[in-house]
C-alpha positions in Angstrom: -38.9 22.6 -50.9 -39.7 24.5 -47.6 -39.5 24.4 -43.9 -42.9 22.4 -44.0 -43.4 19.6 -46.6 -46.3 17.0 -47.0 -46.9 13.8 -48.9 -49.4 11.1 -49.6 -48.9 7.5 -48.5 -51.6 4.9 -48.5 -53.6 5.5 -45.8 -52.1 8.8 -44.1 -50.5 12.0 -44.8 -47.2 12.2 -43.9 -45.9 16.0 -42.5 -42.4 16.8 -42.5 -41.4 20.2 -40.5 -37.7 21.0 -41.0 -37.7 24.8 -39.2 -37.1 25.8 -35.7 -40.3 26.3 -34.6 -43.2 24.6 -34.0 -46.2 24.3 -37.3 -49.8 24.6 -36.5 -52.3 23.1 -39.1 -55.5 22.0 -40.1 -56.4 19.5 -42.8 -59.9 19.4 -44.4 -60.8 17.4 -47.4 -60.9 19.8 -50.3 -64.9 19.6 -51.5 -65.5 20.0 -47.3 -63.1 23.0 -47.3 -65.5 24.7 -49.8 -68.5 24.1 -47.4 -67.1 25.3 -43.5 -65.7 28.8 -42.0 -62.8 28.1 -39.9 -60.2 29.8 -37.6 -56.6 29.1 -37.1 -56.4 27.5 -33.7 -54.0 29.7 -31.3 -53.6 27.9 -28.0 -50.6 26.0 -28.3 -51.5 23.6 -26.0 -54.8 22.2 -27.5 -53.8 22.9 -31.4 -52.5 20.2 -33.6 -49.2 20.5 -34.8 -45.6 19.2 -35.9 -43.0 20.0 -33.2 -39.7 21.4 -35.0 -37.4 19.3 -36.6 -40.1 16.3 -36.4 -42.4 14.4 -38.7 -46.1 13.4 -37.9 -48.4 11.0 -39.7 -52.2 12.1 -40.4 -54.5 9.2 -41.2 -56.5 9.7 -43.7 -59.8 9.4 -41.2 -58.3 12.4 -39.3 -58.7 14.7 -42.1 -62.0 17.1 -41.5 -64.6 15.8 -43.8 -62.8 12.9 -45.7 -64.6 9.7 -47.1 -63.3 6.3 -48.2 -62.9 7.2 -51.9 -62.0 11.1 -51.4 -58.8 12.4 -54.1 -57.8 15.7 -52.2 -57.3 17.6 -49.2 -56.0 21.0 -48.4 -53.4 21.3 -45.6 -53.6 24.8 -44.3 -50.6 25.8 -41.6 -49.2 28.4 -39.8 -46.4 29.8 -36.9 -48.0 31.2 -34.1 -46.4 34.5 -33.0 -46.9 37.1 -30.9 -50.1 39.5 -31.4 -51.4 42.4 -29.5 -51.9 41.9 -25.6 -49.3 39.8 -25.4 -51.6 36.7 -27.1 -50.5 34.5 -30.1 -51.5 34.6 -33.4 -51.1 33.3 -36.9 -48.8 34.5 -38.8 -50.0 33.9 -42.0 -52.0 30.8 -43.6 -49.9 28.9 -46.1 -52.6 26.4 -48.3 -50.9 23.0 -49.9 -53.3 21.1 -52.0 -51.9 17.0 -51.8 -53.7 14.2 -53.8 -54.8 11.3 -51.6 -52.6 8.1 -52.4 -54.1 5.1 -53.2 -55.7 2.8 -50.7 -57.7 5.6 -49.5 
């Protein structure tokens, strides 16, 4: 287990973030991942994320790309961190598959 854990319920994915520091994600249903180019969002203030020590539910109908019936999603996330010219960037993209419970 890490600092960032997530789980399946019926109807929503649940995100657990157990660091010091806020996580920055993006969930995209996993046949929809195969089909878009995106960028990890670096402007705290508009980017989804899990505030440390804190837990968040995602609906399933917030996940890019997801359909009554859909099995899996991809949960990519991130720290932002300082980068050149004193903006933020990613630090690196961490990728979690997670099976959709049932009642999707």
């Amino acid at each position: 287990m890490g600092p960032f854990q997530v789980s399946a319920a019926a109807g929503s994915l649940r995100l657990a973030n157990t660091s010091t520091t806020a996580v920055y994600y993006i969930v995209i249903e996993s046949e929809t991942a195969t089909l878009i180019d995106w960028v990890p969002c670096t402007t705290p203030s508009t980017c989804v994320h899990v505030e440390p020590q804190a837990e968040k539910a995602v609906p399933y109908g917030d996940i890019i790309g997801y359909n009554p019936g859909d099995r899996e999603a991809i949960l990519y996330w991130w720290h932002l961190v300082p980068g050149p010219a004193d903006a933020l960037e990613a630090d690196s993209i961490r990728v979690v598959r997670v099976g959709l419970g049932p009642g999707a």
